[in-house]
Each structure stands twice: as C-alpha cells, then as structure tokens.
C-alpha positions in Angstrom: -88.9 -79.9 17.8 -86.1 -77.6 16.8 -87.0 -73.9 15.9 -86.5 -73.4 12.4 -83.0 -70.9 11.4 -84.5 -67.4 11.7 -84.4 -65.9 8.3 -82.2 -62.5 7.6 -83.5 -59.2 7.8 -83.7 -57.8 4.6 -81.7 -55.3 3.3 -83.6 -51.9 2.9 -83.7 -51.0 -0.4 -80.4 -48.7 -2.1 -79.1 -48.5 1.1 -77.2 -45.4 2.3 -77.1 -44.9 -1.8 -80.6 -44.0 -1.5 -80.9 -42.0 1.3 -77.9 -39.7 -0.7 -80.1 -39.6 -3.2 -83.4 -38.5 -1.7 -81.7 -36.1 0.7 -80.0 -34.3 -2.4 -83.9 -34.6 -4.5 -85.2 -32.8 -1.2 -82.3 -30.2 -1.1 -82.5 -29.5 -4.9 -86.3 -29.1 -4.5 -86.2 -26.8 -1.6 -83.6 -24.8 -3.4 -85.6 -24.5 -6.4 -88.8 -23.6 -4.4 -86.6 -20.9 -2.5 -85.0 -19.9 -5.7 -88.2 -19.7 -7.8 -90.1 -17.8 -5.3 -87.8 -15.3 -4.7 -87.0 -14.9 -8.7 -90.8 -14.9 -9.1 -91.3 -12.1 -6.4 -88.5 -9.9 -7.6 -89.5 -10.3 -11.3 -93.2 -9.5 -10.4 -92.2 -6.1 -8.0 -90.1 -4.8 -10.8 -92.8 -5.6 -13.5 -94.9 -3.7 -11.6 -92.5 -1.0 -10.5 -91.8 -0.1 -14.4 -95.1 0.0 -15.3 -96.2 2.3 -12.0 -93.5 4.9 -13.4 -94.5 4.9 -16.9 -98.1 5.3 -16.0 -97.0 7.8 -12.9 -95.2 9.8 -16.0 -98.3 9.7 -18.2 -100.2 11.1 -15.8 -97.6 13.9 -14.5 -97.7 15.0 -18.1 -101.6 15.4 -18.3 -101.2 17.1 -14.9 -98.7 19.9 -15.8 -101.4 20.5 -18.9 -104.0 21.2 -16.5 -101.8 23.3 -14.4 -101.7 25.8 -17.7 -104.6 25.8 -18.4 -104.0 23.9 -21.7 -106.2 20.7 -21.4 -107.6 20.3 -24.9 -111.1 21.2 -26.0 -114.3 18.9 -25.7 -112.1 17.3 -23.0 -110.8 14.4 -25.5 -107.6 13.5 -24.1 -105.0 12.5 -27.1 -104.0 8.3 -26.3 -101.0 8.0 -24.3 -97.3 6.6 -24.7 -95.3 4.2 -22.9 -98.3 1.6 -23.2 -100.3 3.7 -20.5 -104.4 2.4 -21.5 -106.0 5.4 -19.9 -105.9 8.8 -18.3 -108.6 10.8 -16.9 -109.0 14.6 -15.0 -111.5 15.2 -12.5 -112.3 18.0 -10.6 -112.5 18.6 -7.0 -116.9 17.5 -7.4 -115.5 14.5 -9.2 -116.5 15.0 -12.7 -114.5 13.6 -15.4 -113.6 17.0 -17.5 -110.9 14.8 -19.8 -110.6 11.3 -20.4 -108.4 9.5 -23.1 -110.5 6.5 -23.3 -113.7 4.5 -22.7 -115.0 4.8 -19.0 -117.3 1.7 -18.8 -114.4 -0.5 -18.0 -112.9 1.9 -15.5 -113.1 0.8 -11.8 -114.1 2.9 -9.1 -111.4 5.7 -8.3 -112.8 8.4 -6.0 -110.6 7.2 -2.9 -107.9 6.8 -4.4 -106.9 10.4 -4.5 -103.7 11.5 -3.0 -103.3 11.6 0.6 -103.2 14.9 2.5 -99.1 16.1 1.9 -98.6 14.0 -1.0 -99.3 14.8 -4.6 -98.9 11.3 -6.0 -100.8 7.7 -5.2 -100.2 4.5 -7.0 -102.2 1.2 -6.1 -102.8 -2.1 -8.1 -106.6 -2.8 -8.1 -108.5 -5.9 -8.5 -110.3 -6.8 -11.8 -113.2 -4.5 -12.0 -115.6 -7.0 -13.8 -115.4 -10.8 -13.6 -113.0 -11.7 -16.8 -111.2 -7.9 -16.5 -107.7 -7.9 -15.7 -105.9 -6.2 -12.7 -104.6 -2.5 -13.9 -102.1 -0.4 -11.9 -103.5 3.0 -11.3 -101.5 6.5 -10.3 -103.7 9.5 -9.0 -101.8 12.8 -9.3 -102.8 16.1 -7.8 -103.3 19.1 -10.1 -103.4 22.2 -8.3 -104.4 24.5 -11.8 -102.9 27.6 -12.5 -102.3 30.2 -9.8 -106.0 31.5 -8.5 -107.8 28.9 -9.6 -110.5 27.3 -7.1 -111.2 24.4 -8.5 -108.1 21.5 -8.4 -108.1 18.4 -10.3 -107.1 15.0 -9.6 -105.3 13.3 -13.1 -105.6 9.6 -13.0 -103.7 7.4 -15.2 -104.4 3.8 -15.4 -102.5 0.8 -17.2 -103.9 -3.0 -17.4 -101.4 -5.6 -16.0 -102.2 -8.1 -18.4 -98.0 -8.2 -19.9 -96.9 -8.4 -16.5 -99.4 -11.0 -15.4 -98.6 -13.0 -18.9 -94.8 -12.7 -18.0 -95.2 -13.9 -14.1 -97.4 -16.5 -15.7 -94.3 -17.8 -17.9 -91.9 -17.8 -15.3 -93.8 -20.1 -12.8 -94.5 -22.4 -15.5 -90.7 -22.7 -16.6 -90.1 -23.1 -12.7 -92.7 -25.7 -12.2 -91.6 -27.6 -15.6 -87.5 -27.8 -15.1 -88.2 -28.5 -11.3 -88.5 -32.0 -11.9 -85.6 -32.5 -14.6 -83.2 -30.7 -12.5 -84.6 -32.7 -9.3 -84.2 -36.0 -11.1 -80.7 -34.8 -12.2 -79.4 -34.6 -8.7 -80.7 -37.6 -7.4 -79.3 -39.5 -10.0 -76.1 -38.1 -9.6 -76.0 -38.1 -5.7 -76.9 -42.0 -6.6 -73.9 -42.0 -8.9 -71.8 -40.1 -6.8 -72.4 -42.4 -3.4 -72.0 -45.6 -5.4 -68.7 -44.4 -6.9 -67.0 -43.3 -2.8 -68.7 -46.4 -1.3 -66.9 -48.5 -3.9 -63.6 -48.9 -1.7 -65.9 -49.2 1.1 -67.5 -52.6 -0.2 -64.3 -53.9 -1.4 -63.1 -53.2 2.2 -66.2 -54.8 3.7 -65.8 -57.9 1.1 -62.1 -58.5 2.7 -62.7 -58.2 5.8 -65.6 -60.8 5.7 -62.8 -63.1 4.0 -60.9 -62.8 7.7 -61.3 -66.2 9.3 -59.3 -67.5 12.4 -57.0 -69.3 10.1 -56.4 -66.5 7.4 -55.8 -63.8 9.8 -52.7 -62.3 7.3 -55.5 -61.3 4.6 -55.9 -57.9 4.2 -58.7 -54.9 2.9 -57.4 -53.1 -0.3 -55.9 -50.0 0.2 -57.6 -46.8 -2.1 -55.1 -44.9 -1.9 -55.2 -40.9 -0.8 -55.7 -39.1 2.2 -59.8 -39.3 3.0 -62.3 -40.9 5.3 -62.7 -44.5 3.0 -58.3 -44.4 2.9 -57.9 -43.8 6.6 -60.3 -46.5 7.5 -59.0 -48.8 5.1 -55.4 -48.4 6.7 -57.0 -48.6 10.1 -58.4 -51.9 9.2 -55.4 -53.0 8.0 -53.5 -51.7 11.4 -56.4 -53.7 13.3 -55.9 -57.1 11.7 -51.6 -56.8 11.5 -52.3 -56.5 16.0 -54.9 -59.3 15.4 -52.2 -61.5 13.8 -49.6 -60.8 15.7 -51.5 -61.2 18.8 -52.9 -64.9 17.9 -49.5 -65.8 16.9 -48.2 -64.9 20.2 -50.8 -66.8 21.9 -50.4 -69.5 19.5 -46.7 -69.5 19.9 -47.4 -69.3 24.2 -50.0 -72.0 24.3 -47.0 -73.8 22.4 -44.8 -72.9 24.5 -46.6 -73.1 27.7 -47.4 -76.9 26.6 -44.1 -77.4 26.0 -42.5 -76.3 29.5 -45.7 -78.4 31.5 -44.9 -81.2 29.7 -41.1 -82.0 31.2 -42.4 -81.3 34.8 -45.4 -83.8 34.1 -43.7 -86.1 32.9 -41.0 -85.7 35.3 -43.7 -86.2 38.8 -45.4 -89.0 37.5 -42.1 -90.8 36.8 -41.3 -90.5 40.2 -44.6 -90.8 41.6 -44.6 -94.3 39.6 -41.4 -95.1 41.5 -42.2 -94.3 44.8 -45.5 -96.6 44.3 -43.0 -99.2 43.6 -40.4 -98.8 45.5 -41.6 -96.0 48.4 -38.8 -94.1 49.7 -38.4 -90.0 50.7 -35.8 -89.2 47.9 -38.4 -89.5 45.2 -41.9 -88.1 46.9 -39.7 -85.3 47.9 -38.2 -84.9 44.0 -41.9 -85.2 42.7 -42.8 -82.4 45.4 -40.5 -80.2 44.2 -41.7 -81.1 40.5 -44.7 -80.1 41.6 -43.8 -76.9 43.0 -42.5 -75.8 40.3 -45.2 -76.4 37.9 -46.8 -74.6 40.4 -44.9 -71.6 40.2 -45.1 -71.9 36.0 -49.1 -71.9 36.6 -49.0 -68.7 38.8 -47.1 -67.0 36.0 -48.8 -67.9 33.4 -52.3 -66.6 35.5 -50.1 -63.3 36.0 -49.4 -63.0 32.3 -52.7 -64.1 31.1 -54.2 -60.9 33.8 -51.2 -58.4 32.6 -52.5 -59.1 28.7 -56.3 -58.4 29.7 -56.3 -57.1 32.7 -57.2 -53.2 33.7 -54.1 -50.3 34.1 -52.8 -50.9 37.6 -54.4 -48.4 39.6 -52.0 -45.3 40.4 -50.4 -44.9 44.3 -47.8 -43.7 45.3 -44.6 -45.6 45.0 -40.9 -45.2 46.7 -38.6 -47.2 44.6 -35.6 -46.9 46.4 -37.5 -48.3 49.5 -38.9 -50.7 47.1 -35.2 -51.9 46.4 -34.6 -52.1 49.8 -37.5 -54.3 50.9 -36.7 -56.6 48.8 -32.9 -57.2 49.1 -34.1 -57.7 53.0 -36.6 -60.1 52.3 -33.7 -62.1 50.9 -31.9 -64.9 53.4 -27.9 -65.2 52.3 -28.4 -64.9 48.4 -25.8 -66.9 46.4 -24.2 -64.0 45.5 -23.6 -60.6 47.5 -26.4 -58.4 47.1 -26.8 -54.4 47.5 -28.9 -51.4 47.1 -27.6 -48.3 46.0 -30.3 -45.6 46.3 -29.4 -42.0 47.6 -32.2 -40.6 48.2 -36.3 -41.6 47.6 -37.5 -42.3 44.2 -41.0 -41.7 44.0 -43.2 -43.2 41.3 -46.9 -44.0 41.0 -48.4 -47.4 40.4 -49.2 -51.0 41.8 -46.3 -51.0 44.2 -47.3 -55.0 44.2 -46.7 -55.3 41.0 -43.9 -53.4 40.9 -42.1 -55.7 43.4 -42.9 -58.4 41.5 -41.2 -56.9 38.5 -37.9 -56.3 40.1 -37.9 -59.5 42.3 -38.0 -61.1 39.3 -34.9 -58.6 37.7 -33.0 -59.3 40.9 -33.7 -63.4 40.7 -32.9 -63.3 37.0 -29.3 -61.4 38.1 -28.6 -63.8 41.2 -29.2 -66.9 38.9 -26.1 -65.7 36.4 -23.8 -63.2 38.9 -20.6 -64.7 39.8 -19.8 -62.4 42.7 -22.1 -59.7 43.4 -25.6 -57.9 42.6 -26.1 -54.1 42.6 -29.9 -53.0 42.6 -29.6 -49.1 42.1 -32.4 -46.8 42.2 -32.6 -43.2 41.0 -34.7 -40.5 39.0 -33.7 -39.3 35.7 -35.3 -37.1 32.5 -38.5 -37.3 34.1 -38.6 -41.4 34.7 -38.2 -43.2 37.6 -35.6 -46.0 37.3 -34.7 -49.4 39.0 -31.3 -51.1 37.6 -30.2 -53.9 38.6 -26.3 -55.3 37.6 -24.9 -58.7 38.0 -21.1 -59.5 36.9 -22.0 -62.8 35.0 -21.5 -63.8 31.7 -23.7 -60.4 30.3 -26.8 -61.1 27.8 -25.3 -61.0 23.8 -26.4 -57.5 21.9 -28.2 -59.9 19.4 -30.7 -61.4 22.0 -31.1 -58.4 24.5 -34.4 -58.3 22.9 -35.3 -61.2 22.9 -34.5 -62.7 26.0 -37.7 -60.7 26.9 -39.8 -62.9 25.3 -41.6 -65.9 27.1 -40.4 -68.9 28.1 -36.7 -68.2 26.2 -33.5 -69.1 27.7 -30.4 -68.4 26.5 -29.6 -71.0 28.5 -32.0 -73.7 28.6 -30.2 -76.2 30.7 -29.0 -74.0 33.1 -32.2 -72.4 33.7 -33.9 -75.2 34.5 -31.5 -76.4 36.5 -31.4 -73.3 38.9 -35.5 -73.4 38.8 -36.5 -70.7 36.1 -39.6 -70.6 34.0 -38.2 -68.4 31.4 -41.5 -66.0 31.9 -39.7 -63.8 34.8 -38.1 -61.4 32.4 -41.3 -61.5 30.0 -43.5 -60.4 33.5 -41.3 -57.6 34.5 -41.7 -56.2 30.7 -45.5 -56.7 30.9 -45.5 -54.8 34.4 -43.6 -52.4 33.4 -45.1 -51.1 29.7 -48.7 -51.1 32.0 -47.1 -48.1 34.2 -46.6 -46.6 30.7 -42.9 -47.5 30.9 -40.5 -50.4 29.6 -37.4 -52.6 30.7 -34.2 -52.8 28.6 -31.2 -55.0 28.6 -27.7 -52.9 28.3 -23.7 -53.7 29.0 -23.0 -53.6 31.9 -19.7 -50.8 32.2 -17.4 -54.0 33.9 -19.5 -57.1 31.9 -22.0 -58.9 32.6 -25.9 -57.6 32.2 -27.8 -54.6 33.3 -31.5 -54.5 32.9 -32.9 -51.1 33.7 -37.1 -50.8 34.7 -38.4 -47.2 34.2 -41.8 -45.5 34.7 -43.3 -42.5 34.8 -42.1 -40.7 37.7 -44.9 -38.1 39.0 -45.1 -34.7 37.8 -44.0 -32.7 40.6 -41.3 -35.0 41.0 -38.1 -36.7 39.1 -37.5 -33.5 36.7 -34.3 -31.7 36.4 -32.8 -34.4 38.8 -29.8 -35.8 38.3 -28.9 -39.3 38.0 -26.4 -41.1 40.9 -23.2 -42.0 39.8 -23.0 -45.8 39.2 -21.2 -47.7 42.0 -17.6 -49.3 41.6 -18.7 -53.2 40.8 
C-alpha cells in the first residue's frame, strides 16, 4: 500500500517579519528599562541632594545662633524656611535645649552626631513609626562661643514625602508609556521588514516561475545599490549562465546527434553490403567508419569532463619541449612541419592535456597548410605561448570566433573528408581557459591562419622576457 504524500511543514508564523518585530519589542524594552532606571536614580539622588542642602543650611543657621550665644528664650525655636519640618539643639548630655517642632514623631538621633574631624552628617532614615514617612536628617556641630564647655549638636530634619511622591510619578509614567512605545516599535519593525522583504518575495515568486522550459524568465530588478538589489542582479546573472549553458547543451546534443548520425548510417550501409556481397573493400570502409565515430565519442567524453571536470592539477610544464615532442611523434606529415622555440618555456599545468590542445592546433593546421607548418613557442607579458602557423587559405575575421565553437566547419565537406570532428578547436579552447588562459585565431603576417594558446606562465618565470622574432614562412 503506497505511503500517503507527506504533508508540508508549516510555515512558522510572521516569519523573519516576526522575529524583526519581537527583537526590536525586546530592544525597545531593555532600553526603556535601562533608560528609566537610570532617569529614576538620577532624579531620586538629586531630589535628595536638594533637599540635604536646604536642610544642611537650616541647620548651619541655628548653629551659628548657638555659637553667639543668641538661641532664643524658653528654647522655642522660630519654624524654618526652605520647607525644612524641624530643627533641634542638644547638648553634649543630650538634652534638647531648642526645638522648633513637636518631638513625638522624631526618630532616634543620638548616633548620628558628626564624626570625629567633621562638623557636618547627613543620613536618610527609615520611617520612624509604621505609616511615618522617611525624612533626611543633617547633624551639625556647634562648638558655642569661645570658653564655653558645653558644645551642642544642631539637628535639622525634613520628611521626604515630595521627593518620594515625585519618584512615585516618574515610575508610574515609565511603567505606563513602556508598553505604548514597546508596541510602537514592533509594529513598525513589522512595517518596516514587510516593506524591504517586498522585493525579496517578488524575487522568490520569479524564481519559482523558472522551469526547464522557461529558463529566459527573470526576477524583477528593485533598483539601487543594497543587499535585496545585489541579489536580485545576482539571480538574474545566475539564470542568464543557466540559459546559456542549456542552450549550449541543447545546441551540442543537437549537434552531437547530428555528426553520429552520418557515420551510423554510413557503417551499417556497408555492413549491409558486405553481408550481401562480402568483400575487404567495404568491412575495411565500415572499420574506418567506425573509428571515426570512435574518435567523435572520445571527444565528446573529453568535453563533457573539461565542462565538469576539476582544474587540472598544476606541474610543471616546458612548452617548447612540448612542441617538440610532438612534431616527433609525427611520421612524414602532409606538409613540412617545424618548431621554432629558442629557449624553454615553462608553464604549469596538465602537461597531458596540454598536448592534447596543441596536437589538436597542429592537426587543425596540417589539414588546411599548403606547404608548411610552424609551431613556435615563447614567453611573453607574463604568459606562456604556443603558436602554431599554417600557409593555407587563413580563417575569415568574421568566423575567427566562431570556428571555436563545436562541431563547426568552415568547411564541412572538406573536413570530413580529411577525418575531422569539428570539436578539435572547441577542446583546445576548453583546455586552455582551465589553465586560466585562452586560444585565439589571428592573420597570419604572409596568410593563412595563426592560432596562438597562452597560459599562465609561473611567477618566477616569463616576466620582462621578450618574445622570439617570428620565423620567415
């Protein structure tokens, strides 16, 4: 029994939208958490500080009385400014001998006097009854007037009940536009995402629209210079290689179908003849029918690794002795053959691969020459160059590109008359842009072609040097 189609995995909820969102609710709290403790605390300490000095100077004026001698009778002490709710003298025994106010509510101050050095003590004290408030006391010394023996302590005490009240305001305005201003930025990170990620859905919307057969659709463009613009164009980039690549395979496969089908056709022809009528002439023709399919197959296999294949791993490589190999490999060419090479060319690369790129330069020459082949090989700007020159008819200017392109012939006929697959000249191209180099058709200076390989040469080699004169034809 077949397993049913296993359902999608839901989308979470919002989506990156959301996450903008909480992560800027979060920020926006811990800001305001931040902010309003640190405006709480600094508001509270300067309360606090403004009320210590007022009471501080209440108290220094009640202490330069007693330093007179002009505390006022009966010890009634006249109210205080500046909002100050009491002061208080007592003597060294600690009996109040002036007060300004009611003492029942008055906490507890006999250690609060100043410390030994100092003449001045501030504290904030606790309530001193359950449902009291906190006051701010300051305990200055009063020494008396010169010979007395008997110093008094002035204490001056105000109730933080405003400061407490103001405090009181300012964490509840905290705590009550916390959650407007938290709501505000989540809603507009929410806006904000939704309106960059815009682009980015359109782009995902036509890029799902990309089938096989609609490869030339493309994502819209938003325009500008960010992150969502870039990507857009590099999408765009992506599927302008994807269709050029599928149409060069489709346009190979077409090609390569088209160039098996002649030899096919062509051995089982003969193969049908010699069943009829057996004689040498045709299994021989249907052999070499067969070999030359053959040899199409191989390069096609080479071609089909060079487009997929890894970089060719880097050795080192002597292309004059390269050049030279191979014109010796070669039993009485057609045409006269020679290397011109006058001194060692080093490159690095596949040196495999790089014979089979200018064996199949050199074969290309020897099918069109009339007379003679020159294979030079020298170093130049940094590159290391193999040129080969034939004195044939020369390759047109409008088709020096092109006749690097597979399977063309600007001579169909001819070329497979003389055995060609039209893919020789496409190979060598291939080999030579995976060394990080390229091959390139030019006039020859006396006609005919000259198609010129170059690579990198290595870096302690091939710079500065000068190129060899190019041979008499």
């Amino acid at each position: 029994m077949a397993e049913p189609p296993s359902k999608p995995r839901p989308r979470r909820l919002g989506g990156l939208r959301a996450r903008a969102a909480a992560a800027a609710a979060l920020a926006m709290a811990a800001v305001l958490a931040a902010g309003g403790l640190w405006l709480y605390t600094l508001l509270r300490a300067n309360l606090i500080e403004n009320t210590t000095g007022r009471t501080e100077l209440a108290a220094r004026k009640v202490a330069a009385q007693s330093d007179t001698g002009s505390l006022p009778a009966g010890g009634r002490l006249p109210a205080p400014e500046g909002g100050v709710d009491l002061v208080l003298v007592r003597n060294a025994a600690g009996t109040v001998v002036a007060t300004s106010g009611d003492l029942k509510d008055t906490p507890e101050l006999t250690e609060l006097g100043p410390a030994a050095g100092q003449d001045v003590r501030s504290a904030v004290l606790p309530p001193a009854r359950p449902g009291a408030q906190r006051r701010v006391v300051v305990a200055v010394d009063a020494p008396g007037p010169p010979g007395a023996h008997d110093p008094h302590t002035v204490y001056a005490a105000t109730v933080l009940g405003d400061v407490d009240d103001a405090n009181r305001a300012v964490a509840l305005g905290l705590l009550a536009g916390a959650p407007p201003l938290i709501a505000f930025a989540a809603l507009l990170a929410w806006w904000v995402t939704g309106h960059a990620l815009r682009p980015v859905t359109a782009i995902r919307t036509g890029l799902a629209a990309v089938t096989g057969s609609e490869l030339d659709r493309r994502v819209p463009d938003p325009g500008g210079a960010d992150e969502i613009a870039q990507l857009a164009r590099t999408v765009n980039d992506t599927l302008d290689r994807l269709e050029r690549s599928d149409a060069r395979q489709r346009q190979f496969t077409a090609d390569a179908s088209h160039e098996l089908r002649n030899p096919l056709a062509a051995v089982r022809s003969r193969l049908e003849v010699a069943l009829r009528d057996p004689d040498r002439e045709s299994v021989a023709a249907a052999l070499a029918d067969t070999e030359r399919l053959q040899g199409i197959a191989a390069d096609l296999l080479l071609l089909a690794r060079l487009d997929g294949g890894p970089a060719p791993r880097p050795e080192p490589v002597d292309l004059a002795l390269l050049a030279a190999e191979d014109v010796a490999r070669r039993p009485e060419p057609r045409a006269r053959l020679r290397v011109d090479a006058r001194a060692p060319v080093p490159a690095s690369g596949d040196p495999a691969r790089l014979e089979r790129a200018l064996a199949n330069l050199v074969d290309n020459a020897l099918r069109y020459a009339r007379t003679g082949v020159v294979v030079r090989a020298f170093a130049e700007d940094g590159w290391a160059m193999l040129e080969v020159t034939d004195d044939g008819p020369g390759i047109p200017e409008a088709d020096r590109d092109r006749v690097f392109e597979r399977f063309v012939r600007l001579d169909a006929d001819r070329g497979r008359a003389s055995g060609g697959t039209g893919l020789g000249l496409a190979i060598a191209r291939e080999i030579a842009r995976a060394h990080g180099g390229d091959v390139r058709a030019l006039p020859a200076p006396a006609g005919g072609a000259r198609l010129v390989l170059r690579v990198p040469a290595p870096a302690s080699s091939g710079r500065g040097a000068a190129p060899a004169p190019t041979p008499a034809p």
